[in-house]
N, C-alpha and C positions, 0 to 999 in steps of 0.2 A: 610479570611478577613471578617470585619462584614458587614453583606448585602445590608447597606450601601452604602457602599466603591464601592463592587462588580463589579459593570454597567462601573463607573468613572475607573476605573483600565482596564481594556477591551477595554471603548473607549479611554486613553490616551494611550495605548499601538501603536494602531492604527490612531492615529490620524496626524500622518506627511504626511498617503499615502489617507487615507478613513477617512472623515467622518461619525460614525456611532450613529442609533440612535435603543430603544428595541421599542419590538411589540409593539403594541397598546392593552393595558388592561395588561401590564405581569406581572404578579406575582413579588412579592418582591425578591430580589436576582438577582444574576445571576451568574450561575454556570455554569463556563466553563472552558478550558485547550487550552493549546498551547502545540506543543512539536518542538522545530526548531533544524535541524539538517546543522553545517555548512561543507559543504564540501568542501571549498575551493574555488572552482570555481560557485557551483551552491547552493542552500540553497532547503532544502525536510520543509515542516511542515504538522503536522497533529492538526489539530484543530477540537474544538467540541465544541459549542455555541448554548446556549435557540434562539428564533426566533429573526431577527435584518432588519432594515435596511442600507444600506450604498452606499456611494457615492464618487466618485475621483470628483473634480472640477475642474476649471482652477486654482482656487488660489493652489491645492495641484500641478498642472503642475510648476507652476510659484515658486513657492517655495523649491521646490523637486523634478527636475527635470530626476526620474530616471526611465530609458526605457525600465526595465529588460519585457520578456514576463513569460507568467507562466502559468500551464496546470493544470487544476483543475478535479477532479475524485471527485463523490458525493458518498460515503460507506454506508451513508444513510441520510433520510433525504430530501430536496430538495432546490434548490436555483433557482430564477429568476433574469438575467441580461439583462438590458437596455441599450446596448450600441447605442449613432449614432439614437435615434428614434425608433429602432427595439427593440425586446424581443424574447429571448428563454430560455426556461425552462430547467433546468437537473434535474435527476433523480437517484436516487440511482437505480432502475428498470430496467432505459433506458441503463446505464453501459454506455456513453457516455462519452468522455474527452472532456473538451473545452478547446480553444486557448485564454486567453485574453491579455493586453499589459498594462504595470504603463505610458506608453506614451500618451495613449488616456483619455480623460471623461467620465465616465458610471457609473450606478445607479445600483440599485437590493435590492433584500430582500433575505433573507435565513428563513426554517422552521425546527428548531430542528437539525441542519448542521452534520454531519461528513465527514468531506472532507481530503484528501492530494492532496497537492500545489505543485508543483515543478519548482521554481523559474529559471532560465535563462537570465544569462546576454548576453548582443549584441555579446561580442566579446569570449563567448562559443560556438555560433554555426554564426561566422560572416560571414563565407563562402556559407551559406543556409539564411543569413538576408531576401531577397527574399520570398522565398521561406514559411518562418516564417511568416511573414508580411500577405501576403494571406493569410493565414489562420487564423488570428484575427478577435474574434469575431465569428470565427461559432466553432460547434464540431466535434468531428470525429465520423463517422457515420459507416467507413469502417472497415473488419476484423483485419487492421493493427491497428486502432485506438486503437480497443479494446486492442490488444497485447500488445499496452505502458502503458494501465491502467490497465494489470493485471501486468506487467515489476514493477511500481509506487505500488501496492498492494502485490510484493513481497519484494522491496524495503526495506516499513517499515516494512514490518517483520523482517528484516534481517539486517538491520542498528545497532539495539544493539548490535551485535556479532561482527560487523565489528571490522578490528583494523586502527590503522591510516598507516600500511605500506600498504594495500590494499587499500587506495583511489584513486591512479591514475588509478589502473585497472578498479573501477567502474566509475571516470569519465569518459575515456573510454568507458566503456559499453553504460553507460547510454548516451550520445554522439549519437554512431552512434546507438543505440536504436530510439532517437526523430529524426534523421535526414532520416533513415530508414520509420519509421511510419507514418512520414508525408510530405516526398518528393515520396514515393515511386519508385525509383530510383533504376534498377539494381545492377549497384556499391555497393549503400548504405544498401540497404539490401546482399548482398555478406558481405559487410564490418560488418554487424551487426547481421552475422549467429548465432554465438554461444550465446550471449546471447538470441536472439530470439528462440531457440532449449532451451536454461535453462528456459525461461521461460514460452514458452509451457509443458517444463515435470513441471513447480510447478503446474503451471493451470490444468493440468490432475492429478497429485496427489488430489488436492485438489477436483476436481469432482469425483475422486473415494472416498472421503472418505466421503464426501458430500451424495452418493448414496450407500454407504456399503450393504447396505441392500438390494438395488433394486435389484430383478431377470434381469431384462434386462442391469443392470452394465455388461460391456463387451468389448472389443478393437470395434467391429462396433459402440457401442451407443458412447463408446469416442472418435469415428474420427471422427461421424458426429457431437458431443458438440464443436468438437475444430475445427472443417473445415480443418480438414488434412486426408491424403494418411492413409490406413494402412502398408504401408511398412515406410511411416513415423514416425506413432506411435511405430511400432516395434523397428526404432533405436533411437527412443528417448528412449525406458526402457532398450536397450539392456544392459549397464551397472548395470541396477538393476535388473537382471536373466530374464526379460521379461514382459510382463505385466500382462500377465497370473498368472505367479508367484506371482508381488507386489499385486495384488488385494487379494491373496490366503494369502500372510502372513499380510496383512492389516488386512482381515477378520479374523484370527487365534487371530492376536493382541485383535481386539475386542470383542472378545468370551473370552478370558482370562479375558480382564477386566469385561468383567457379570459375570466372574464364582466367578472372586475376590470380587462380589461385595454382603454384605451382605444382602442386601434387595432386593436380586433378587433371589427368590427361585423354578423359572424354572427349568424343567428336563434339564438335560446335552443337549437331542436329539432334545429338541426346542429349546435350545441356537443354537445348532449347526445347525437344518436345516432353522433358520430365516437368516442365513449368506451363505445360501447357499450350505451347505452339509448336504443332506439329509439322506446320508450314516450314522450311525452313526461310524460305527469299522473304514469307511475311516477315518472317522473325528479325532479318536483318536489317528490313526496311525499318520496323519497330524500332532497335537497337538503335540505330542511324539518327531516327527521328527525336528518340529521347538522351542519348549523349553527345553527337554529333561526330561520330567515326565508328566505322562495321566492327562487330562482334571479334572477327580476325583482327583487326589494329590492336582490341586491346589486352589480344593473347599475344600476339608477333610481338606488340612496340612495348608489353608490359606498360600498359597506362596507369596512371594513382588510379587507386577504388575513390570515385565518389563517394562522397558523404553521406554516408544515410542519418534517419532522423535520430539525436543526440538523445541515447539513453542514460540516466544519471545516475550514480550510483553510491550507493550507502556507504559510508565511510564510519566503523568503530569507535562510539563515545560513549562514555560514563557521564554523569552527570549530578548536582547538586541536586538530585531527584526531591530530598525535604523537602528545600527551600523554594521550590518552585510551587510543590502542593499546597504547600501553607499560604502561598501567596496569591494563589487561584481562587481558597477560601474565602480569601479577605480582600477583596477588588477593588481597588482604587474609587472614589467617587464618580468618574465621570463617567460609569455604567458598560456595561461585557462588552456594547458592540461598539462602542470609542475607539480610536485610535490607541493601539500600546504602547506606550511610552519603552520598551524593549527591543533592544539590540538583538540584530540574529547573529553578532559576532561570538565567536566561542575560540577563549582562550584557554587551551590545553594547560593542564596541571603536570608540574614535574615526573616526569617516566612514563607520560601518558601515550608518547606515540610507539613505545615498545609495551607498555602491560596488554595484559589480555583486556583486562577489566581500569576503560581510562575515565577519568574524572574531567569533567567539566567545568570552569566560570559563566554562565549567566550574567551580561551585566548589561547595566543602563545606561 
């Protein structure tokens, strides 16, 4: 859109729930994305915005009157909220989730935002309303907290792959995920094992791959990152030969890819002892045993890079963001954790694959 436009297109997207207004002194433009995913029952967004401020009022009470809550994770970036006279700050740093509500009035600014949202209507979690309610307006500060923000940060990974016959399973999940995390409730955590074990093994995938390189990478330094047993961590990898193992062919992966890489003209023996095999013969037996041709073949013969595990990744949408709220509010008879009668197809609106800020179809 011309940069113009930009600001006005942002804040009329927003402007049934929040009033918003840009920095003070910003630069011309504003370049930002939405991406809103509807799942039926609950609505995921991942949004990214230059600095702003914004506000719910009573006039947005009084006129739109919808109650949904929504747990906000900061990916980077920072945001300040004023709800009630008070203020706390999030953090992409701090890894904290906050609890806020469309039912109350509150203020804030954001700085350079990357966030996901995770929207909740009253009667997806009406049985815990309680219990939800408390917890408005502050963040989670506890190990469970953190669990649903990284639950929310595997999420959007993994939302593009999804298909629509798999959404009752993730509202489900995702369910007694928040009701787990933040009643902390025996039951609820029993009820909410296996996701919480799926997504402890991504979070530990994701710190081994983070520390590949680290000498102290190892099942001690990942129980104490993740605050688990190591007999815990053992049967989290046991489906993946162990953990021993996945660190071993994670690192193998990434010594193929130096070796395939042309502008990396290290000896074989420093690729291989900066990942931690100082052996060199072990290392090529290694090699050998997990692609099936030595280290040298696949510098000499230039082999493909094998595939490693398929990260997916966010693609820029705007979205009928009302129309999906209002209909969150007003849930079909056949109850939050039914099947959705909701397509994940999403038909781009006219100039939507060049604006900044593109608009979506929702349809049935």
């Amino acid at each position: 859109m011309p940069e113009l436009c930009q600001f006005a297109a942002w804040r009329d997207l927003a402007a049934p729930y929040v009033d918003i207004l840009p920095a003070t002194a910003s630069p011309p433009g504003f370049i930002a994305d939405l991406e809103i995913w509807d799942l039926g029952s609950v609505a995921f967004m991942h949004g990214r915005s230059p600095a702003i401020a914004y506000a719910r009022t009573a006039h947005h009470l009084r006129a739109n009157p919808i109650d949904h809550w929504f747990l906000t994770f900061a990916r980077s970036g920072n945001s300040t909220l004023r709800p009630g006279g008070r203020a706390w700050r999030s953090t992409s740093a701090a890894r904290r989730l906050s609890v806020g509500s469309l039912r109350d009035t509150f203020q804030g600014s954001t700085a350079n935002l990357d966030a996901l949202i995770l929207f909740l209507p009253r009667d997806f979690c009406r049985d815990a309303a309680a219990t939800l309610d408390a917890v408005i307006n502050t963040q989670l500060t506890s190990g469970l907290g953190q669990l649903l923000a990284d639950y929310m940060l595997d999420l959007d990974r993994r939302l593009p792959m999804l298909t629509e016959a798999e959404l009752p399973s993730l509202l489900a999940a995702t369910r007694a995920m928040v009701l787990a995390c933040i009643t902390a409730d025996p039951d609820r955590l029993m009820e909410a094992q296996r996701p919480i074990e799926a997504t402890l093994l991504e979070r530990a995938k994701q710190l081994i791959q983070e520390n590949l390189l680290s000498p102290a990478l190892g099942a001690d330094e990942l129980c104490r990152q993740l605050g688990v047993s190591r007999s815990r961590l053992y049967r989290l990898f046991e489906p993946l030969g162990g953990v021993v193992r996945y660190i071993r062919c994670r690192r193998l992966l990434d010594a193929h890819v130096a070796l395939c890489d042309a502008n990396d003209d290290r000896r074989i023996a420093d690729i291989a002892a900066e990942r931690g095999f100082v052996d060199a013969a072990e290392f090529s037996r290694a090699f050998k045993r997990e692609f099936g041709y030595r280290p040298r073949d696949a510098r000499n013969d230039a082999m493909p890079r094998p595939r490693a595990e398929m990260v997916p990744f966010a693609t820029p949408r705007g979205g009928l963001f009302g129309s999906l709220m209002e209909r969150l509010q007003s849930p079909e008879p056949t109850g939050a954790m039914a099947r959705p009668e909701v397509s994940l197809t999403k038909i781009p609106l006219p100039n939507a694959a060049t604006a900044p800020v593109a608009a979506t179809h929702w349809v049935k």
